[in-house]
C-alpha positions as CSV (number, residue, x, y, z in Angstrom):
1,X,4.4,19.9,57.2
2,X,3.8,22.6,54.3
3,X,5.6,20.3,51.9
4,X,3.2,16.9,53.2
5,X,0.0,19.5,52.9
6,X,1.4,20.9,49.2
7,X,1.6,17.5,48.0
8,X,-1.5,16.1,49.5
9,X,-3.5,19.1,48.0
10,X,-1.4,18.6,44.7
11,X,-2.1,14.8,44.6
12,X,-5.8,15.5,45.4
13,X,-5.9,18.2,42.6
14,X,-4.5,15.4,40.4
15,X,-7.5,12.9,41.1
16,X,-10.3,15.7,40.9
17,X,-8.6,16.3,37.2
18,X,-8.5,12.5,36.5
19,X,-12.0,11.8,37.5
20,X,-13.4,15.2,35.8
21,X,-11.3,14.7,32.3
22,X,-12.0,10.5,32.7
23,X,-14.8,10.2,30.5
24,X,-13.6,12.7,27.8
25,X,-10.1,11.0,27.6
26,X,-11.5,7.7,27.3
27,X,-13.7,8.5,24.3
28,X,-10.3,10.3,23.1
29,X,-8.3,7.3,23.3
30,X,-10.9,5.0,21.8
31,X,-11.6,7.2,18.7
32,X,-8.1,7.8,18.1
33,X,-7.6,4.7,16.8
34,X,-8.7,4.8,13.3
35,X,-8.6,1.4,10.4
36,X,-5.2,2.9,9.5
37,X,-3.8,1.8,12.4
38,X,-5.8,-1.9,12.7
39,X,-5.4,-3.1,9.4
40,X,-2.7,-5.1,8.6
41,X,-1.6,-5.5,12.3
42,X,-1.7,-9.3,13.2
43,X,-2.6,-8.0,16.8
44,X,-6.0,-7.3,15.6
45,X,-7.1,-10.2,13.9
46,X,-10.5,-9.6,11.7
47,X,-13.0,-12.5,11.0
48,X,-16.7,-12.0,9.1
49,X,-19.3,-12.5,11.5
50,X,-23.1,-13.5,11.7
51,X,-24.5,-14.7,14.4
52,X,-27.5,-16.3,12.9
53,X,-28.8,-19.7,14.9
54,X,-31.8,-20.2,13.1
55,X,-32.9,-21.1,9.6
56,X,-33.9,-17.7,9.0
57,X,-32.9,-14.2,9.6
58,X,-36.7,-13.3,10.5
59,X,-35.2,-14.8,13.8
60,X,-32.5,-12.0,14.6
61,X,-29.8,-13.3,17.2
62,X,-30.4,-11.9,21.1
63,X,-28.0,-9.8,22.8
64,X,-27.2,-12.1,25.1
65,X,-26.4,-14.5,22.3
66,X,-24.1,-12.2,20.9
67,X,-22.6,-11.1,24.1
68,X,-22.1,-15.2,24.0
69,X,-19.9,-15.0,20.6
70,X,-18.0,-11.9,20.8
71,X,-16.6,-13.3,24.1
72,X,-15.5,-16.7,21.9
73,X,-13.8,-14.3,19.1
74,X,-12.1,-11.9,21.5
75,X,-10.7,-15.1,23.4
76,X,-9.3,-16.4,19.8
77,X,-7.9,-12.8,19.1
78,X,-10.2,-11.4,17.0
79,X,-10.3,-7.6,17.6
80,X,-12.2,-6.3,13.9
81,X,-15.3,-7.9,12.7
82,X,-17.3,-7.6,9.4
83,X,-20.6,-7.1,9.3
84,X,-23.1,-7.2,5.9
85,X,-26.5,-5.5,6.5
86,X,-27.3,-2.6,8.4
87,X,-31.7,-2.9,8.5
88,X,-31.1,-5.7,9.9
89,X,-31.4,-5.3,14.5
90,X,-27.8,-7.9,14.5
91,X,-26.1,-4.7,13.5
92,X,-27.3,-2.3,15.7
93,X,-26.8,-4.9,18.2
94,X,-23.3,-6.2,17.9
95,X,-22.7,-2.6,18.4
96,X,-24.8,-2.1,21.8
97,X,-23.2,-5.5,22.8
98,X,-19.8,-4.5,22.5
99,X,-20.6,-1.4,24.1
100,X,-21.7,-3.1,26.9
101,X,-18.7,-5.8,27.1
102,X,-16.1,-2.4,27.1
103,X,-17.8,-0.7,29.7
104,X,-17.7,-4.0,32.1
105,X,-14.0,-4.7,31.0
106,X,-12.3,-1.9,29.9
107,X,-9.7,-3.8,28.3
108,X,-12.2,-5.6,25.8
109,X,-11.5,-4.0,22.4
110,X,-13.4,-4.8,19.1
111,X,-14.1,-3.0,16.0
112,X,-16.3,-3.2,13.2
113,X,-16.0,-3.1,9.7
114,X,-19.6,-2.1,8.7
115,X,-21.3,-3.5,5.5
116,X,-24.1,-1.3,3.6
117,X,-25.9,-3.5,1.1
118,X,-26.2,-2.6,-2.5
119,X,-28.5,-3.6,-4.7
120,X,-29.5,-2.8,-8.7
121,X,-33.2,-1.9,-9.0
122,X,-35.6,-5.0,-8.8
123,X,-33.0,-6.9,-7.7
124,X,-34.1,-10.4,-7.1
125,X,-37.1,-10.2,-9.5
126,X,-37.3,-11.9,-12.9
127,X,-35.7,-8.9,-14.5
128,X,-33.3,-7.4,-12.4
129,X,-32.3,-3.8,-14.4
130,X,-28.1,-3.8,-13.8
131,X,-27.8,-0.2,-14.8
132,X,-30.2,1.4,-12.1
133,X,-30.1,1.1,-8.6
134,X,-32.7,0.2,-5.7
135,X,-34.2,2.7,-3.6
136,X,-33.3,1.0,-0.7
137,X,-29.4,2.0,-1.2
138,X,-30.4,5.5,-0.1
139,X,-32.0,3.9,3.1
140,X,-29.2,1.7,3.8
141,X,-26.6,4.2,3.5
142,X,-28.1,6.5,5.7
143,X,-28.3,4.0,8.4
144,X,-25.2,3.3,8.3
145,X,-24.0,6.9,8.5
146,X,-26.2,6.7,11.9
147,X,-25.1,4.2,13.3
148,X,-21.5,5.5,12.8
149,X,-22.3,8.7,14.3
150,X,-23.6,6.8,17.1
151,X,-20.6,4.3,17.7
152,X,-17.5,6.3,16.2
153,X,-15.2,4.4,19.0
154,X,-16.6,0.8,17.1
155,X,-17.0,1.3,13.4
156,X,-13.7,2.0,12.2
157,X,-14.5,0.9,8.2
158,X,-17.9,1.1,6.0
159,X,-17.9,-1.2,3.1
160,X,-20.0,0.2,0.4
161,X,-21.9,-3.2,-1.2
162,X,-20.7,-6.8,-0.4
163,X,-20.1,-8.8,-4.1
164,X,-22.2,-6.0,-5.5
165,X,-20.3,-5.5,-8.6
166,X,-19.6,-9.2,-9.5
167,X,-21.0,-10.4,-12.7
168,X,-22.2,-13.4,-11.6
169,X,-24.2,-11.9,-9.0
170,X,-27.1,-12.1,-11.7
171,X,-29.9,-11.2,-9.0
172,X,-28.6,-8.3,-7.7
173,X,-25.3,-6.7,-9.3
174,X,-24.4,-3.0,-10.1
175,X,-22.3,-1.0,-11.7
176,X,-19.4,0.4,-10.5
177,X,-20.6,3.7,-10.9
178,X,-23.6,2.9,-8.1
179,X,-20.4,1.8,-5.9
180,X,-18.6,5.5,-6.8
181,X,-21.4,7.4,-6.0
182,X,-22.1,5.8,-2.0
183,X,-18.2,6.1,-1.9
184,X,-17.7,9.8,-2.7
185,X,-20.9,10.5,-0.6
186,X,-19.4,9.2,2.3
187,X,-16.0,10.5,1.8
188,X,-17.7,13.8,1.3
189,X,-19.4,13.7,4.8
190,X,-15.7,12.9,6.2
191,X,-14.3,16.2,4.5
192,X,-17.3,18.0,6.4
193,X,-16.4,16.2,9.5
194,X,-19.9,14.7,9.6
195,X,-17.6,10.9,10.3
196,X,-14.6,10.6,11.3
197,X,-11.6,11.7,9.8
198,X,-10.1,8.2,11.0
199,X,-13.3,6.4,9.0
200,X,-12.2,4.2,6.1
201,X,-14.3,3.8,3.4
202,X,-14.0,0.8,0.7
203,X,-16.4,-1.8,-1.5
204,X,-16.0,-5.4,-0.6
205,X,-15.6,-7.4,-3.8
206,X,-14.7,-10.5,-5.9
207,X,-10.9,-9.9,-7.3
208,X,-12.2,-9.9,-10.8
209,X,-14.5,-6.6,-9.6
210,X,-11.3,-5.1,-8.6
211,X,-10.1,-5.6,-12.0
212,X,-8.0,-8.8,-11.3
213,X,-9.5,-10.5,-14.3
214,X,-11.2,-10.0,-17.6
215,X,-11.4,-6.8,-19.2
216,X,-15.2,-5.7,-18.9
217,X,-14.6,-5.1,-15.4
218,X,-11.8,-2.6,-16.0
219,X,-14.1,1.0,-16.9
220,X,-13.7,4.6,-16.5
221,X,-15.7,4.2,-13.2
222,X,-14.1,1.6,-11.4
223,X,-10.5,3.6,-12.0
224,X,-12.4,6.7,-10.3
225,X,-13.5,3.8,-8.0
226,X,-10.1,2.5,-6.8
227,X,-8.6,6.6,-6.4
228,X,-11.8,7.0,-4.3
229,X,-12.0,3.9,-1.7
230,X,-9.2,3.9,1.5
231,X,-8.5,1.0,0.4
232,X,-9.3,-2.6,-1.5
233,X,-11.4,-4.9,0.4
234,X,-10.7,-8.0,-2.2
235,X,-12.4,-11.5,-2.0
236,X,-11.1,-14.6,-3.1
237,X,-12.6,-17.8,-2.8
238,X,-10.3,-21.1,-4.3
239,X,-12.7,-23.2,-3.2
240,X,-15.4,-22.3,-5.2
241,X,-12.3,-22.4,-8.2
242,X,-11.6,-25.9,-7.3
243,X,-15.3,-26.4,-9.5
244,X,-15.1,-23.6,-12.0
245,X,-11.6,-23.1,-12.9
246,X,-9.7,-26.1,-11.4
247,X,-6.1,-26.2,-13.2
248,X,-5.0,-25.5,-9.7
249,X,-6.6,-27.9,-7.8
250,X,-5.7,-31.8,-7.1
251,X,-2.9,-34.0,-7.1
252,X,-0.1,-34.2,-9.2
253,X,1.4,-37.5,-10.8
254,X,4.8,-36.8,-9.3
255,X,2.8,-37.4,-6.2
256,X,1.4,-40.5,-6.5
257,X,3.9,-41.6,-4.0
258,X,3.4,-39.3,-0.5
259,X,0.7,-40.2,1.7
260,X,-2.3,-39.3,1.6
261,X,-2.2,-36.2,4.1
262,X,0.9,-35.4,2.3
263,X,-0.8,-35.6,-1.1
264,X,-3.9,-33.4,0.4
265,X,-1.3,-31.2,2.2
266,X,0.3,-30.2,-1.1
267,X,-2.9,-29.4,-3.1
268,X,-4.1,-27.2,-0.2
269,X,-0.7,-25.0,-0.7
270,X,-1.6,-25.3,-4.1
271,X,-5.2,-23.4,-3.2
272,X,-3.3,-20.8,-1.2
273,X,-0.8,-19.9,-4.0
274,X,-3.9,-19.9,-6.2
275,X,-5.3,-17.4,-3.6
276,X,-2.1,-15.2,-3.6
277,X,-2.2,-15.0,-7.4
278,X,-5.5,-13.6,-7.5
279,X,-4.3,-10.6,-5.1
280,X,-1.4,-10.6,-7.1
281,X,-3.6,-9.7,-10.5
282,X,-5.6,-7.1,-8.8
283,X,-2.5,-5.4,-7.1
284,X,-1.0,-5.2,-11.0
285,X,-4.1,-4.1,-12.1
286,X,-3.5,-1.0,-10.0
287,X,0.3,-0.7,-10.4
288,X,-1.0,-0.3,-14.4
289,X,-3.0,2.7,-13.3
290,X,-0.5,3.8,-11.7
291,X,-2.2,3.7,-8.4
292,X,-1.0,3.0,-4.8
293,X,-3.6,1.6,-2.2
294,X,-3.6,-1.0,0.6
295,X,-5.1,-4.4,-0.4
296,X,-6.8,-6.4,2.4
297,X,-8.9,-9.4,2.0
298,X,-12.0,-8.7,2.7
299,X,-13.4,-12.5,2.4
300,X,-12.2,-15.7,1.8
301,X,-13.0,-19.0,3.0
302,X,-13.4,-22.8,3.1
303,X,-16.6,-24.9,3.6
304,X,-16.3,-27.9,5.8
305,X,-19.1,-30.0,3.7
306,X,-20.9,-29.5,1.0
307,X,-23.3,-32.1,-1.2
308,X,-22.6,-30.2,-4.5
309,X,-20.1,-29.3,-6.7
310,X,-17.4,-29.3,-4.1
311,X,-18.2,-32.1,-1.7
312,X,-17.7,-35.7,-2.4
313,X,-19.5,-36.3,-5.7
314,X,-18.0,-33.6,-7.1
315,X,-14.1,-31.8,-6.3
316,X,-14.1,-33.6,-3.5
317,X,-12.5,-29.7,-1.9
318,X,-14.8,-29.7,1.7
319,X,-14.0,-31.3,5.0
320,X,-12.7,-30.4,8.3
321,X,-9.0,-30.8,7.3
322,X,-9.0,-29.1,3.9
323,X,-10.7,-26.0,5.6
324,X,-8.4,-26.2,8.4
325,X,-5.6,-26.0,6.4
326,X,-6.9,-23.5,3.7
327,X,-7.3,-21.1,7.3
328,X,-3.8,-21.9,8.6
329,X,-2.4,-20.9,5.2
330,X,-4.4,-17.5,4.8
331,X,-3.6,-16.2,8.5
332,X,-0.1,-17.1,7.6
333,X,0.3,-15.3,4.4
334,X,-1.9,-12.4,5.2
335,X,0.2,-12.0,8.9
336,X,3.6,-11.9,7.1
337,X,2.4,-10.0,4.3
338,X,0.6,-7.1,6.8
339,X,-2.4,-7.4,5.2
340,X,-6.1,-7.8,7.4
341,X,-8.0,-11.4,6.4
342,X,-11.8,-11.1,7.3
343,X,-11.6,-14.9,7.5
344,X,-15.1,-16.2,6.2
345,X,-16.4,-17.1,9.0
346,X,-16.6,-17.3,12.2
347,X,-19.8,-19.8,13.1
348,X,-21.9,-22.1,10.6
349,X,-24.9,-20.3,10.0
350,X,-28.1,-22.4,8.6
351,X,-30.6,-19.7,6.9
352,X,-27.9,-19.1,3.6
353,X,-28.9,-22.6,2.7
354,X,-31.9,-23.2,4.4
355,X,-33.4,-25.4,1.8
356,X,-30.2,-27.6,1.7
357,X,-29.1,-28.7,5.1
358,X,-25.5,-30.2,3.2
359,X,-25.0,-26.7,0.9
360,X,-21.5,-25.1,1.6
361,X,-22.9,-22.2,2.3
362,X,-23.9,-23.4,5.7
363,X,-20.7,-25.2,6.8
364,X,-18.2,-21.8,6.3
365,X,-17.6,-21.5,10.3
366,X,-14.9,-22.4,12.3
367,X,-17.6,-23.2,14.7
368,X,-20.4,-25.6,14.3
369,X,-24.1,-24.8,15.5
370,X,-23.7,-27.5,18.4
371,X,-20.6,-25.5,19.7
372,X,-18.3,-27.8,18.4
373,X,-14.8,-26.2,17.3
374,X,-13.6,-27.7,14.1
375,X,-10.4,-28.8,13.5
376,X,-9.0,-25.5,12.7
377,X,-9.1,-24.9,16.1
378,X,-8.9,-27.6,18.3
379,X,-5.4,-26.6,19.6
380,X,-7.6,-23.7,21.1
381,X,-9.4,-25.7,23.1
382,X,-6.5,-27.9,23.9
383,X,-4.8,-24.1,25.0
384,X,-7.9,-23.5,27.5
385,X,-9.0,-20.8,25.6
386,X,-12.9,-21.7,26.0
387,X,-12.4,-22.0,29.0
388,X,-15.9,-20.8,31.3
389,X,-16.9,-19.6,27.9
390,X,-20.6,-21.3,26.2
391,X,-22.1,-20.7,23.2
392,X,-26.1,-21.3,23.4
393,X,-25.3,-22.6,27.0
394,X,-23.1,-25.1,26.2
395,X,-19.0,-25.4,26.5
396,X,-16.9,-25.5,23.5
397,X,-15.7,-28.6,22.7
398,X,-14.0,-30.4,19.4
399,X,-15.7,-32.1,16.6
400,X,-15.2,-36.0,16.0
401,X,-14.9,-35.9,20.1
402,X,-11.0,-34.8,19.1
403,X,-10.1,-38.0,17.3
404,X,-8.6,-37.7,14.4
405,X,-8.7,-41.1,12.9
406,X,-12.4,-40.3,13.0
407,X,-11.6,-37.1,11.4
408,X,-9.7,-38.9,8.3
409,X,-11.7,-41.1,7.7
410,X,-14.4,-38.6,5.7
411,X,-11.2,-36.8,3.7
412,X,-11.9,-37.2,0.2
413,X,-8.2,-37.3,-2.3
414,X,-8.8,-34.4,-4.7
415,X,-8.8,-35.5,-8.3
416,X,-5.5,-35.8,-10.3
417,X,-4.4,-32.5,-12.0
418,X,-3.2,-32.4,-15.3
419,X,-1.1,-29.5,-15.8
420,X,-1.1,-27.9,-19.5
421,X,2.3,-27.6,-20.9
C-alpha cells in the first residue's frame, strides 16, 4: 500500500508540475526555434504571401480570410511566410491569426519572415532624392521591432527593405548605406537582448544589389552590408530576363525536332540554370570578399499571363505550364541545395496591377482569385489535400476544369535562341 500511495502522490506531483510549468515550456519550445534552424530545411517550406482580394490594399484582407489561406499553405507544407509591409493591419494580422490557429491546434506551426519597407526621401514623387531617406523608415522599423516583441514565437526573420537598393527601382531606391544603418540598429537591439538572440536579420534584394552584377553596386557600404546581415535574402526573377536579357531564353535549332512540350520543357531548364547562375555570381561576389554567409532566395517567380512584354505578343514566357515548371524546378534546386525559396507567391493578387487586369503582376500565385489551383498544383488536389478546405467560401478546385488539352492549347513556343559563339 505505501508503495501504491508513494507513486500515486509522486504521479500527482508530476501533473501539478506539468500543468504549473505548461505555459512557460510551451513559449520555451516555440521560441527556441530560431531562422537558423528553419532555413534551408525542406520540412519548412517558405512561400511570399499577400492575401489581398481586392483591387486595392485600402481593402485589408479579414481575419477570417486569412485564417482561410494559412490553412491552404500549411496543408501544401508551407511552414515560413514572407511578409512586405508592416503599417499595413494584414501584418499584424497574419500574426494574431496564426496565433489563434496554434492555440486551437497545437501542432499548427508557421513562421514569418517580416518585411520593413524602405524608402529614399520623396519617393514616388517627380524627384525622388536617392541619397536621403524617408521619414517613414523610422516609423516602419519601429513597428516592426513591436510587433516582434509581441510575437517572438512567429517572426523568426526581419528583412530590412524589399528591392530597396535596386537601380531600377527609379521611384523609390536607396543606398546601401540606408540598408546598413536599419541593419546594425536592429542587430544592436539583439546584442541588448531587446529581440531575440534567435532573430535573423537580412535585406531582401535583386542579385545585382547583392553585387551579382555590375560594378556600381559593389561599394564600401554594401561590403559592411553583407558582414552585417544573417544572411542573403537574394531575388532572381528569369522571367522578367526572358524580355531584358534573353540570350538564355527560347529554343534552340538542334531542337527543332522534339515536340513541343519537349521543346518548352528544355527552355524552362534553361530559365532555371539561368536562375542558378545568378546565385552563383552573387555567392562569388562574396567568396572575393572573402566572406562566408548563407544565401536563400528570398523571391522568385513566374507569372501565369501577362499582356506585355512577356505574354503572347512579346517572349511569349507566361502560362500555366511555364510557371508550373519554372516552380517544380526552383523547389527542386533550392531542396537539394539546403537553401529556403520564398516562392513568389502564393495567390494572384489584383491591386499590383489594378489598372491592367492582364499585367503579370497580378497572375504570380499558385492560386487564382476564383480558388482555382493552377497547374503547379493540381496533383495536390488530386492528393486530397484541399480537402474541407475553401478559400472565399468556395472548394479548391483546378483551372481548365483539370484538362489539359485545354491547358495546351494557350502555350505559346518561345522564340528561337541564337546562341553567340
Amino acid at each position: 500500500m505505501k508503495n501504491v500511495f508513494t507513486c500515486l502522490t509522486s504521479f500527482l506531483l508530476l501533473l501539478f508540475t506539468m500543468s504549473c510549468a505548461s505555459p512557460e515550456n510551451k513559449k520555451a519550445a516555440s521560441t527556441e526555434i530560431g531562422a537558423k534552424e528553419i532555413l534551408g530545411d525542406s520540412n519548412y517550406l517558405a512561400i511570399s504571401y499577400g492575401g489581398y482580394r481586392q483591387k486595392t490594399r485600402d481593402i485589408q484582407p479579414t481575419l477570417q480570410e486569412i485564417k482561410e489561406d494559412m490553412k491552404i499553405l500549411s496543408a501544401l507544407g508551407i511552414k515560413v511566410l514572407r511578409t512586405y509591409n508592416v503599417h499595413l493591419a494584414e501584418a499584424s494580422n497574419i500574426l494574431k491569426v496564426i496565433t489563434e490557429l496554434k492555440k486551437e491546434d497545437p501542432k499548427f506551426e508557421m513562421y514569418v519572415m517580416l518585411g520593413a519597407w524602405i524608402d529614399c526621401k520623396d519617393a514616388w514623387k517627380p524627384n525622388p532624392d536617392h541619397y536621403g531617406e524617408s521619414e517613414r523608415n523610422a516609423v516602419e522599423m519601429a513597428r516592426a521591432v513591436e510587433l516582434t516583441k509581441q510575437y517572438p514565437d512567429i517572426i523568426k526573420i526581419i528583412a530590412v527593405g524589399n528591392e530597396a537598393m535596386v537601380k531600377w527601382a527609379t521611384t523609390y531606391h536607396v543606398q546601401a548605406g540606408v540598408i546598413l544603418k536599419w541593419v546594425n540598429f536592429l542587430q544592436d537591439l539583439k546584442m541588448k537582448g531587446e529581440l531575440p538572440e534567435n532573430l535573423w536579420i537580412t535585406s531582401s534584394d535583386n542579385f545585382a544589389s547583392w553585387g551579382g552584377a555590375t560594378s556600381n553596386y559593389k561599394t564600401e557600404d554594401l561590403t559592411k552590408l553583407i558582414k552585417a546581415v544573417d544572411f542573403i535574402s537574394m531575388h532572381t526573377y528569369p522571367m522578367h530576363d526572358t524580355h531584358y536579357f534573353p540570350a538564355f531564353w527560347g529554343i534552340l535549332k538542334e531542337e527543332d525536332n522534339l515536340s513541343e512540350r519537349e521543346k518548352v520543357d528544355a527552355a524552362m531548364l534553361r530559365a532555371k540554370n539561368y536562375a542558378i547562375s545568378q546565385y552563383d555570381s552573387v555567392k562569388r561576389y562574396l567568396d572575393s570578399l572573402g566572406i562566408e554567409k548563407p544565401i536563400h532566395i528570398g523571391e522568385t517567380g513566374w507569372a501565369s499571363q501577362s499582356n506585355e512584354h512577356y505574354g503572347n505578343t512579346g517572349s511569349k514566357a507566361t502560362d500555366e505550364y511555364k510557371s508550373a515548371m519554372f516552380y517544380k524546378h526552383m523547389r527542386d534546386w533550392t531542396n537539394k541545395a539546403g537553401m529556403s525559396c520564398f516562392y513568389f507567391e502564393a495567390f494572384d493578387e489584383q491591386w499590383k496591377d489594378d489598372k491592367n487586369e492582364l499585367g503579370s503582376e497580378n497572375h504570380f500565385g499558385l492560386i487564382t482569385l476564383q480558388s482555382e489551383a493552377k497547374y503547379a498544383l493540381w496533383d495536390a488536389v488530386d492528393k486530397g489535400i484541399f480537402k474541407e478546405l475553401t478559400r472565399n467560401g468556395k472548394p479548391i478546385t483546378k483551372t481548365y476544369n483539370g484538362n489539359m488539352d485545354s491547358l495546351w492549347k494557350e502555350i505559346k513556343m518561345p522564340p528561337p535562341l541564337i546562341q553567340k559563339n
